[in-house]
N, C-alpha and C positions, 0 to 999 in steps of 0.2 A: 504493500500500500504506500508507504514512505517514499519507494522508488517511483511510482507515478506517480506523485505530487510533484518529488521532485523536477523530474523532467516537463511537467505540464509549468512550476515555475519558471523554468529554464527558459521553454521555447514559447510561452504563452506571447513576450513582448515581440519574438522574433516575426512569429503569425502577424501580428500586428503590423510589424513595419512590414511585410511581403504585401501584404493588404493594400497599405496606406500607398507603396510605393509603387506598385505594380499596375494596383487598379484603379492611382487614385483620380485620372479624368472618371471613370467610369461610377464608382462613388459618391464624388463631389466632396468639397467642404467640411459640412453634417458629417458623412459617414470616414471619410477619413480621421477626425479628430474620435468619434463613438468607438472606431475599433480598437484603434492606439490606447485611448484610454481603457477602456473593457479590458484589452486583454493585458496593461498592468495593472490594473483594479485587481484581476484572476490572482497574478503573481504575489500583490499585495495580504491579499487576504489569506491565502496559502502562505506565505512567509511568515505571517504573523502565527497564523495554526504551529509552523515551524519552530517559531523561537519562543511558543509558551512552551511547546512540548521540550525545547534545551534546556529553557533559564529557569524555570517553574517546577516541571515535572521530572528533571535529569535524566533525560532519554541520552541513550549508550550511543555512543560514538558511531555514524554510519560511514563505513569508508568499501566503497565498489563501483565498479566501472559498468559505463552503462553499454559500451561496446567496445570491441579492439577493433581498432584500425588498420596494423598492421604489427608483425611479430619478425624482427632482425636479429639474429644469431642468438635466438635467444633471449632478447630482451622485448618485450612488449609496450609497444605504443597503443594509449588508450585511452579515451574519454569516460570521468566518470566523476563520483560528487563526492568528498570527504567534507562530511557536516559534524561541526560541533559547535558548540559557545559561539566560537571565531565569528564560522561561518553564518549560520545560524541571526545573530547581532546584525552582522551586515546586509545579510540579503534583507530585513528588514526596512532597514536605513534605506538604501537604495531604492529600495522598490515605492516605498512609501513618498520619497522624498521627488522622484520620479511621478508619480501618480501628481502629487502635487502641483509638478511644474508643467506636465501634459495641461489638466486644467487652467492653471493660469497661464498657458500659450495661447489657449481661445481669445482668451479676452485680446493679451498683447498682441498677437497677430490681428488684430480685428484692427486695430489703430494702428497699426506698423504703413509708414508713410514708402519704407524701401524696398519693396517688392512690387512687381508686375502681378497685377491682378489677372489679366487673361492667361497667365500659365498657372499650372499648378504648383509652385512654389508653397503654399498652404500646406497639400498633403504629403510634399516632400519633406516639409520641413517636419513631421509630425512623425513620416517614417522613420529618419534620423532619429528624432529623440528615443524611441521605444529599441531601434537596434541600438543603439548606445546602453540601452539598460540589458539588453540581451549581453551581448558582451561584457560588461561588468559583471553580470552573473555569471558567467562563464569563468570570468578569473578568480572570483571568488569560490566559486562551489568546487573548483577541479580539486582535483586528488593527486596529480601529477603536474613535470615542468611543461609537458607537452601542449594539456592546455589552458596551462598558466600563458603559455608562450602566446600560444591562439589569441585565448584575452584582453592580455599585454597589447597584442598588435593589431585587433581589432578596434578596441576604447582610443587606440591612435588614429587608426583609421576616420572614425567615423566622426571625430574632433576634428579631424583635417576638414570634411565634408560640413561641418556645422560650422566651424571659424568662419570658412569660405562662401557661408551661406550668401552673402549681399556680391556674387559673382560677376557684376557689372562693376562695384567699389574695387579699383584698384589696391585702396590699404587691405581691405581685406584678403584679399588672394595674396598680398605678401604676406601678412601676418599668418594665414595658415600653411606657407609654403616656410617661414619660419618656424612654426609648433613642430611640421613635419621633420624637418632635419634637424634639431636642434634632439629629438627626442629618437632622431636614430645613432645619434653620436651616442646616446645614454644607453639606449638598445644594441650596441655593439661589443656595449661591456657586457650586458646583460645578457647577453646570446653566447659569447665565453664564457661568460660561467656558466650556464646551462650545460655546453662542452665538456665543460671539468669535470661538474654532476657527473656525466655519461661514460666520460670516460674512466675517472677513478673508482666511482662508484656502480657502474653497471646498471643503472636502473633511470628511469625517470619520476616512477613511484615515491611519493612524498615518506611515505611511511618504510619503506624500503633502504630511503635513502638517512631517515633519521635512525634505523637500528645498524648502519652500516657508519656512522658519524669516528663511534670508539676509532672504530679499526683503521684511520689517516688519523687522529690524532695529534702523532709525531711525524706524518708524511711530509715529505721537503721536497721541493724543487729549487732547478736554478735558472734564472734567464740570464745572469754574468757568472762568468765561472770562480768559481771561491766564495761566490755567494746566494745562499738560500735563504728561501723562504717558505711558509706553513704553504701547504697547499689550501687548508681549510682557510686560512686569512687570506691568499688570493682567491681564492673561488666566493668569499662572501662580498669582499670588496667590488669582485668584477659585478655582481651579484647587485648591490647596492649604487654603481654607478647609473646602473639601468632607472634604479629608486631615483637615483640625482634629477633625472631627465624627466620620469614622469611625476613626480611629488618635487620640481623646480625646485631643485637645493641648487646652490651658487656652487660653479657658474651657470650651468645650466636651465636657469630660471628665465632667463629673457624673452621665452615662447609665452609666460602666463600674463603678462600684462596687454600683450598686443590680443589676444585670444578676446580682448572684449569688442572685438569688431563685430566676433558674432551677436545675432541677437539674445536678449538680455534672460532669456527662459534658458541658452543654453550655457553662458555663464554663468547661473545659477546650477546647474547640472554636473558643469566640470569642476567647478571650486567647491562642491557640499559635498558630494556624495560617492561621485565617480572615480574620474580620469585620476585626479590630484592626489587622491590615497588610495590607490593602486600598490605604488610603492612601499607607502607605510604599513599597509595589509600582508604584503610580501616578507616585507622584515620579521615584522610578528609572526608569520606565517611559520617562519626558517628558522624562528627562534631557538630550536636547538644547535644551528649549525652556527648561530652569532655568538652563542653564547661560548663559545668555545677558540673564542679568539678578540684577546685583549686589545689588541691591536688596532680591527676592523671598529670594534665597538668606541674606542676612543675617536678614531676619525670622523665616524658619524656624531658623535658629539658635538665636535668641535665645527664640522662643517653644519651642524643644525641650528646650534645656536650664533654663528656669526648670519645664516640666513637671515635668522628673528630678529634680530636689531639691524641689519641695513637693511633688509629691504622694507622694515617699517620707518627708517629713517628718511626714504622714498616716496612713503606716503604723506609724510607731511607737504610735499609742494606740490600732489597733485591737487588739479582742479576737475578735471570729470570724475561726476559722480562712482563711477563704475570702476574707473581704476581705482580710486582709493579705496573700495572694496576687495577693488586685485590683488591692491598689496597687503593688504591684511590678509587675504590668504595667504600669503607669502612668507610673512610675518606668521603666520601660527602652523601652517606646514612646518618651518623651521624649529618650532616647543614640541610640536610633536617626533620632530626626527632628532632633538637631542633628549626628550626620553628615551627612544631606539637606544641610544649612544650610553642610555644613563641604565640601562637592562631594565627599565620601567615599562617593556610592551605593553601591561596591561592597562596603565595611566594613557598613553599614547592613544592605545585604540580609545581609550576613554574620550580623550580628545576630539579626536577622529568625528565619533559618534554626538559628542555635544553639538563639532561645529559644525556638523553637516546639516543642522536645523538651523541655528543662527545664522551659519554664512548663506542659506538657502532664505531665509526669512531677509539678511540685508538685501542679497542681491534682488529679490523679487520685489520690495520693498522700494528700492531705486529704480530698479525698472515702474512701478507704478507711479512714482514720480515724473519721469521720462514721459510718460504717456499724458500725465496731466501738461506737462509742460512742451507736448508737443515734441517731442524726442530733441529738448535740448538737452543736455547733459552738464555743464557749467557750471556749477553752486556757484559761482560769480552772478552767472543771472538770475539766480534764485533770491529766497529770503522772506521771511511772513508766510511758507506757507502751511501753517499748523491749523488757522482757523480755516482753510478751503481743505485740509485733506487731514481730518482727525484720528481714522483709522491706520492712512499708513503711518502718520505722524508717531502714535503709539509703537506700533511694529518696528520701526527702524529704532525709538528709543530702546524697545525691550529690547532688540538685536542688539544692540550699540554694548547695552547695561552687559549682558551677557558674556559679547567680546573682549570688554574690558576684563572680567572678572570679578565683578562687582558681588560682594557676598549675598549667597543665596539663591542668585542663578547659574543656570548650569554651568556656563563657561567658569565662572570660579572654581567649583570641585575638581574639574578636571585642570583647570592651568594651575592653582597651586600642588596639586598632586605632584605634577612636573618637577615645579620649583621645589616643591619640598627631596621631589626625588634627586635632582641635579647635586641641590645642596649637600644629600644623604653619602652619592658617592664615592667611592676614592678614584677613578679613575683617571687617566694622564687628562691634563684639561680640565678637568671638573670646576677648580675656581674661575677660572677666564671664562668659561660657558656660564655658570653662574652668573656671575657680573652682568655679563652680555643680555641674558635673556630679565632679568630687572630688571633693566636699563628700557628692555623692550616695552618692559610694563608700562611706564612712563611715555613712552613713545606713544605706542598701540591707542592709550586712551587720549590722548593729545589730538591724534590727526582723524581719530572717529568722533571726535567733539565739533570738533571743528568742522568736519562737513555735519555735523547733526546739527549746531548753529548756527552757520549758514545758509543753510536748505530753508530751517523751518522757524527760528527766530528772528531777530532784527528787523529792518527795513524792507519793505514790499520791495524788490526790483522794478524799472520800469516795465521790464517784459510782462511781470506778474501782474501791473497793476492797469497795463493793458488790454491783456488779457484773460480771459472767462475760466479762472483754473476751479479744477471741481474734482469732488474724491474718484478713484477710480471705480469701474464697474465691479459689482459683488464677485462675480467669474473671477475677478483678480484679487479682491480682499479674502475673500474666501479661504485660500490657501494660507494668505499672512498669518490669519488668525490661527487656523490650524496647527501651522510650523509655531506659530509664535508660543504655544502652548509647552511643547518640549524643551523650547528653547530657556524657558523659566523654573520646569519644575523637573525633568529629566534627570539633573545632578543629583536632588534629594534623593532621588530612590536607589540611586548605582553608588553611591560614594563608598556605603560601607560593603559590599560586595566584591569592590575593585580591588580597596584597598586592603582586605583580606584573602585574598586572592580565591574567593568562592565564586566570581564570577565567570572569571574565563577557564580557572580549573585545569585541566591537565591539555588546553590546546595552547598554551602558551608553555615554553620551560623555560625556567631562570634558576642559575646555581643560587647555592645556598649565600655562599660568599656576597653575590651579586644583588640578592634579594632588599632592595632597598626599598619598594614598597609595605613588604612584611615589620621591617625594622619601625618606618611610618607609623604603621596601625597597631602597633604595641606600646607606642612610647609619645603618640601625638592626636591619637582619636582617641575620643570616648564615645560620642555619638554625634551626630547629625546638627544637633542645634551649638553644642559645644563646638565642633567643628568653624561653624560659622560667626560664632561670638569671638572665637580667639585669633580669625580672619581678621577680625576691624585691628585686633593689634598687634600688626604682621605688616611688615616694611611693604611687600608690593600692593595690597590694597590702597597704603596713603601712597603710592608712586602712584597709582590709574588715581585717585584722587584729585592728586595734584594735576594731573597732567588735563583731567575734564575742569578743575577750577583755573589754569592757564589756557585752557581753548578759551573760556567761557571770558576772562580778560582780552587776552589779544585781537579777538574775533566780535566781542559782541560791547564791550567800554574802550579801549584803547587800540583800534586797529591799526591806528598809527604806528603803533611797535612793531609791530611785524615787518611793513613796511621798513621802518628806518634800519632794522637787524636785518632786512635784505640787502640792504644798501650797503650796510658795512662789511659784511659777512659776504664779498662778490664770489671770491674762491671757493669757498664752501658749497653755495646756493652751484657755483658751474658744476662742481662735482657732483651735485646731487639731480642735478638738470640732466645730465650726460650720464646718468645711474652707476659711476664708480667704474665710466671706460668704458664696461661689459661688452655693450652694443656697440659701441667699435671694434673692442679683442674680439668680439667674434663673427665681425664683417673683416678684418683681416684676417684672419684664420682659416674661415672656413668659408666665409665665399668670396676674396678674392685673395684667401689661398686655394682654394679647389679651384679655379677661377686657372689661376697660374700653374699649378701641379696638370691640371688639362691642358693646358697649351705645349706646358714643356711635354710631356707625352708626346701629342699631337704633332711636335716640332723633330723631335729624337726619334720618336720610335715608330707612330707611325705613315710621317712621312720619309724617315729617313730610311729607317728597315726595314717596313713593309713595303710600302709604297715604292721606294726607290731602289730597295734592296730586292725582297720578295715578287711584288707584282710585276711592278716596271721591269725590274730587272731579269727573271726569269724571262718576260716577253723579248727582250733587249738579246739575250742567247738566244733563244731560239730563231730571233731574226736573223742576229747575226752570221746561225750556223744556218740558216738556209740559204741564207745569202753564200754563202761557201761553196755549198754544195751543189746549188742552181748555178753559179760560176764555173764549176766543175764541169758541168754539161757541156760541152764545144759545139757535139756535132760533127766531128774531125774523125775519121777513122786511125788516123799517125797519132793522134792525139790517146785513143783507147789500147792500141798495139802497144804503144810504149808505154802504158801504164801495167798493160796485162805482163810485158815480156819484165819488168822490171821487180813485178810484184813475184813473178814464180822464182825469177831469182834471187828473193828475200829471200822465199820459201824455202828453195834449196840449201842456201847457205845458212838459215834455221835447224834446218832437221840436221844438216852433215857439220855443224857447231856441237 
């Protein structure tokens, strides 16, 4: 019974987009958003039957393939579902938070100014959303790297094709032609290590490959000679570089801001629930093979928490609504990948899981702003609009309260989990990350205040005060209030579960040494309300404090400030304008170095060896020797006698040599 649900939730969104995509002239409209939705509503409500039956009822671990695809020497390639806690958690999340953003596309598409109405654009774009959620369940539920792998390269896939959506927008087709190769550079480490998986370990089987973990242990290789290294630290790191690409750790991060070309349903889709913790799902996933290498686990630290504080350092000088949403995801992808770093999986998923409703709740939240204001995007042109739009006004503040970490909503539970966990460990780095990810705290709340009092306090703008702004339609409130709901009370019920490690239970392993959660919940909880009274006197609470009473100065009594500390601050403000290089290091690099590494090719090899060598040249002999030979021909019979009499007298003086 278990195994059909499963696969009915698998494939239920995929029907959907074949549906939507296939037949959507034929449909129309109506039917193509009815079946998208229906058949994630299917998966929805079967997920949920799923994860009361894990987290509720402790139903036994299901680990089996739903078919083999094919069997090499031995080893078996196969599709199939390992569901536990993990998994179980997330298809949830996904499904649900999907379900959500299908709904509130009606409405935004109804008002979307950049689409051709005589094409079906509508039911395309609807198809996309629901294979998107096919593919994320695919990565999610596998049981194997195989079709982890599938997954992996599908949720890429079909982010290309949504980035790209406004395909007449010029930025947009760069921007998705950047998410694409920015995330196969990440994918190249990722698919060597999959290699490694195969070849040291014989298996692509998850479970296969974690009773096989002991036995390389002490395995070494060398890529310079006299010096080695763990093969399990390369294979997690190669492993985790693929994480860098698709959960945008630096450098690798530069494809998630431009990704807001798409439209704003499916920003919400890539930043909550999807694409974005792919990677962090992964880490957790492997957690027996990270935990087994000091080394790997320090690097993701370090590269997690310098994520968290620049790129939220980034958000303070945007001005579209959307990016500054970006970069908080950016900013908190980075707390969750130095829990990875800190052996805190289960705080991290924790993360995960809170901000996949908040970050889902802001993005939708700005896009309903967008629509009232006519798809500007500018909190410049904004301001006063709290009494024209009192629903979203609430939703984006709960969201905001949330991201912060403001105690007693959910984002607090899980981001001090974090901090507390960073704090807890000894690992190489630990202090410097620490630092780093405070420091965020203070940031994060600064630059989310600040577009909050922008948008919906102060001064009418003229735009606003010209124009007729008004809440948006229920189709779109709808869903805020929904998300908005988990996003405030969600913490309370998971904190003490996580943090005793009852909730995710034997799908996550962390050594003993390592267990700095457990350490937590012996020596820092007692329950739930205490948890949150001993917040308000805890250093990063008054840092997001501060930093919403400095939005709420700079932006809304003295804007002058800000101003004149741009002025002084020119260096600074370039650096942060230019995102710290990045997007140049990697327009030199990789595309007008692959730009150049193509030419030189093109130049050496194959114009000079094939082309001049191989092609040309081949033709070039055989002209030359016909040309010989057809010279040969005379015509002359003195000419053939003296060749015949001259050749048997080779002959002769051959044999009798």
């Amino acid at each position: 019974m278990l195994h059909f649900i499963l696969t009915v939730i698998l494939l239920s969104p995929l029907f959907g987009a074949i549906a939507a995509g296939l037949f959507g002239r034929r449909i129309g409209r109506r039917g193509a958003h009815s079946v998208t939705i229906l058949s994630v509503a299917v998966s929805t409500v079967l997920s949920a039957y799923v994860f009361l039956e894990y987290i509720f009822n402790g139903a036994e671990v299901y680990n089996a393939a739903l078919y083999t695809w094919m069997v090499s020497d031995g080893i078996r390639f196969e599709i199939g579902f390992l569901i536990d806690s993990l998994t179980a958690t997330m298809m949830l999340v996904v499904t649900f938070v999907s379900l959500m953003v299908h709904i509130y596309t009606i409405g935004y598409m109804d008002h979307d100014e950049d689409y051709d109405h005589s094409n079906p654009y509508y039911q395309r774009f609807f198809s996309y959303l629901s294979l998107f959620t096919f593919s994320m369940l695919s990565l999610v539920m596998a049981n194997n790297f195989l079709q982890l792998f599938f997954g992996w390269e599908a949720v890429g896939l079909v982010s290309y094709l949504l980035i790209g959506f406004y395909m007449k927008r010029e930025s947009a087709i760069v921007a998705n032609l950047k998410a694409f190769l920015v995330n196969r550079v990440g994918d190249f480490g990722f698919i060597l290590g999959i290699a490694m998986v195969f070849v040291y370990f014989n298996t692509l089987d998850y479970q296969e490959f974690f009773d096989r973990l002991a036995e390389h242990e002490h395995t070494m290789m060398s890529f310079i000679p006299g010096v080695e290294w763990s093969v399990i630290t390369v294979m997690v790191i190669l492993l985790f570089i693929g994480a860098m690409g698709k959960s945008a750790q630096m450098p690798l991060h530069v494809w998630l801001p431009e990704s807001m070309e798409g439209p704003t349903p499916i920003s919400a889709l890539i930043h909550a629930a999807t694409m974005v913790t792919a990677g962090i799902f992964m880490v957790a996933r492997l957690s027996p093979a990270y935990e087994m290498s000091e080394a790997a686990l320090a690097f993701i630290l370090v590269v997690g928490a310098l994520t968290a504080f620049m790129m939220g350092l980034l958000g303070i000088i945007q001005n579209d609504i959307k990016r500054v949403v970006a970069y908080s995801t950016l900013s908190q992808l980075g707390y969750m990948t130095a829990a990875l770093g800190a052996s805190a999986y289960a705080a991290s998923m924790f993360h995960v899981l809170t901000h996949a409703f908040f970050k889902a709740l802001l993005f939708l939240a700005a896009g309903s702003v967008i629509i009232a204001m006519h798809h500007i995007q500018d909190i410049r042109q904004m301001g006063g609009l709290k009494k024209h739009m009192p629903v979203t006004y609430w939703a984006l503040l709960l969201g905001s309260l949330a991201l912060i970490g403001f105690p007693g909503f959910s984002g607090f539970f899980s981001k001090d989990s974090i901090l507390l966990a960073v704090n807890q460990t000894d690992s190489w780095g630990s202090s410097f990350a620490y630092t780093l990810l405070l420091m965020g705290v203070f940031v994060t709340a600064f630059y989310s205040f600040r577009m909050f009092f922008l948008v919906f306090h102060g001064e009418e703008s003229d735009y606003v005060k010209s124009h007729k702004i008004h809440e948006s339609p229920k189709v779109v409130t709808i869903p805020l209030i929904l998300l908005a709901i988990p996003s405030v009370v969600l913490g309370l019920f998971m904190i003490q579960p996580v943090l005793s490690g009852n909730y995710f239970s034997d799908a996550i392993t962390v050594l003993p040494s390592h267990d700095v959660l457990a350490n937590i919940y012996a020596t820092q909880f007692d329950n739930v309300l205490g948890f949150i009274i001993h917040g308000f006197m805890t250093l990063p609470v008054w840092l997001a404090l501060a930093g919403v009473a400095l939005a709420w100065l700079f932006y809304m009594k003295r804007p002058d400030i800000p101003v004149w500390i741009q002025g002084k601050c020119t260096r600074a403000n370039y650096v942060l304008e230019h995102a710290y290089g990045f997007d140049r290091l990697n327009d030199i690099v990789f595309v007008k170095g692959s730009i150049r590494l193509g030419q030189f090719f093109w130049r050496s090899i194959d114009m000079r060896v094939i082309d001049t060598g191989m092609v040309n040249g081949t033709v070039r002999r055989v002209s030359d020797m016909a040309t010989m030979f057809r010279e040969s021909q005379t015509g002359y019979m003195y000419h053939y006698a003296f060749v015949m009499i001259f050749g048997l007298l080779g002959l002769l003086i051959w044999a009798l040599w």
